[in-house]
C-alpha positions as MATLAB code, in Angstrom:
seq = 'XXXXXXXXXXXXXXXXXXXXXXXXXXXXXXXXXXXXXXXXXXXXXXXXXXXXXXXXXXXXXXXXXXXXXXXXXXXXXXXXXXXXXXXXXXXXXXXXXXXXXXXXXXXXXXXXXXXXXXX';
ca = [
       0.000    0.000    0.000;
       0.848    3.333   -1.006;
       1.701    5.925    1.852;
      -0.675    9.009    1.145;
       1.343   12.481    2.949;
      -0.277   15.380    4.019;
       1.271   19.001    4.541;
       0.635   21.230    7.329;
       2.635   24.663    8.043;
       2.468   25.965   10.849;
       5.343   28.699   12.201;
       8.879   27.808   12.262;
       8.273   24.457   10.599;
       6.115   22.337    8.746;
       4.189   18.866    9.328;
       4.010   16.415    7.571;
       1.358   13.884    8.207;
       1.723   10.231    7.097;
      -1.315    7.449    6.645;
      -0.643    4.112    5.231;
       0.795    0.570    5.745;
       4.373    1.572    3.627;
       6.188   -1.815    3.205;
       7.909   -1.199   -0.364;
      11.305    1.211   -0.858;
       8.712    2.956   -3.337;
       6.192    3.135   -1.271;
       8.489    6.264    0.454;
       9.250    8.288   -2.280;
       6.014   10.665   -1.801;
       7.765   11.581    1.827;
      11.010   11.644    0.184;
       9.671   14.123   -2.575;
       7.674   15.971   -0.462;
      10.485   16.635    2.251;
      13.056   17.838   -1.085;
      10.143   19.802   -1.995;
      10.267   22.235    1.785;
      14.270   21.688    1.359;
      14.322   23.396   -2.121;
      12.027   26.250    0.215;
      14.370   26.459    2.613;
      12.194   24.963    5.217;
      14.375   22.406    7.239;
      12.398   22.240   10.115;
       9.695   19.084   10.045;
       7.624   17.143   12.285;
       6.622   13.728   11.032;
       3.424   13.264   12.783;
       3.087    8.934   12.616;
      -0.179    9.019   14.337;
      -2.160    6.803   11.234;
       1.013    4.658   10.784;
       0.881    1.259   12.535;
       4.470   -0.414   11.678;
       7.388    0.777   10.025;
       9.938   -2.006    8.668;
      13.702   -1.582    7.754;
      12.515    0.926    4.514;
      10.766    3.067    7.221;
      13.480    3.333    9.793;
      15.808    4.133    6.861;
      13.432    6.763    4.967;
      13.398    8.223    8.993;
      17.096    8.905    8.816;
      17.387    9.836    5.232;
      14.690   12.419    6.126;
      16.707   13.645    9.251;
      20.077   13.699    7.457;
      18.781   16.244    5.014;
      17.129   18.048    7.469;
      19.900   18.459    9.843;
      22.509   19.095    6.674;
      19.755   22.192    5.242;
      20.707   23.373    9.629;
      17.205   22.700   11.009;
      15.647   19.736   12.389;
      13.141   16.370   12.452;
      10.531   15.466   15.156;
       8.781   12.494   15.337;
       5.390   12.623   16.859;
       2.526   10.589   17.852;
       4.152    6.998   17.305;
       2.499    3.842   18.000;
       4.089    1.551   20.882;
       4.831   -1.148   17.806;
       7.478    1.899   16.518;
       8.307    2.908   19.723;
       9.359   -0.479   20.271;
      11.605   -0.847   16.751;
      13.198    2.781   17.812;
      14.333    1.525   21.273;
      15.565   -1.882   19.697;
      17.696   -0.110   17.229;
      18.673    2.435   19.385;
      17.408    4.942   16.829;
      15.548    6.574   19.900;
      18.689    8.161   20.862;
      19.376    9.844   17.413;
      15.818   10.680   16.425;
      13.900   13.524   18.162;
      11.072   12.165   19.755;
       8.205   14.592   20.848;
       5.393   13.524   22.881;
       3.063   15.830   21.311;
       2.734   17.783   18.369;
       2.530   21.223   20.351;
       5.693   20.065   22.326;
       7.540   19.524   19.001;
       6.123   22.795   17.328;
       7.127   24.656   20.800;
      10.893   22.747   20.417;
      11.302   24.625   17.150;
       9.572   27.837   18.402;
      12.748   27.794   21.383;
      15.545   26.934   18.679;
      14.374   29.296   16.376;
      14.888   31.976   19.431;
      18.338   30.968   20.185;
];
């Protein structure tokens, strides 16, 4: 199944809102686009909000880092929000919990940007 991606901007970053069941490498590329497409804006600051995605596999974990690797290279940032316990669980096993930003909420993330973007 194809992963439909939603944009929402809101100040000092942008959301991006992900729905599916992604299993294949192409079943990323709309994120992958869509995240080139702020980068080319000059909008490095994203939240991937995970809330209507169940399981990621090995594609999804590395589609995560790709995304934060740009992100971090264009000097802003990635938060991950609203992740099920299944992903939770796959972040703490690979230890990817300690490179990813990992927001409890999607105000806490948008008010993590709102304090970098002040220092």
């Amino acid at each position: 199944m194809n992963l439909d991606v939603r944009l929402q901007h809101h100040i000092n970053c942008n959301e991006v809102v992900l729905e599916g069941n992604p299993l294949t490498d192409h079943d990323f590329y709309p994120l992958i686009d869509e995240v080139n497409s702020l980068l080319n804006n000059q909008e490095a600051n994203i939240i991937l909000n995970l809330e209507k995605i169940k399981l990621l596999n090995s594609l999804g974990l590395n589609s995560l880092i790709k995304v934060m690797t740009k992100c971090r290279n264009q000097g802003g940032d990635l938060y991950i929000v609203n992740i099920s316990d299944k992903i939770s669980q796959v972040l703490l096993m690979t230890k990817l919990n300690t490179v990813l930003n990992i927001a409890p909420s999607l105000n806490e993330a948008i008010n993590q940007f709102a304090i970098d973007n002040e220092s």
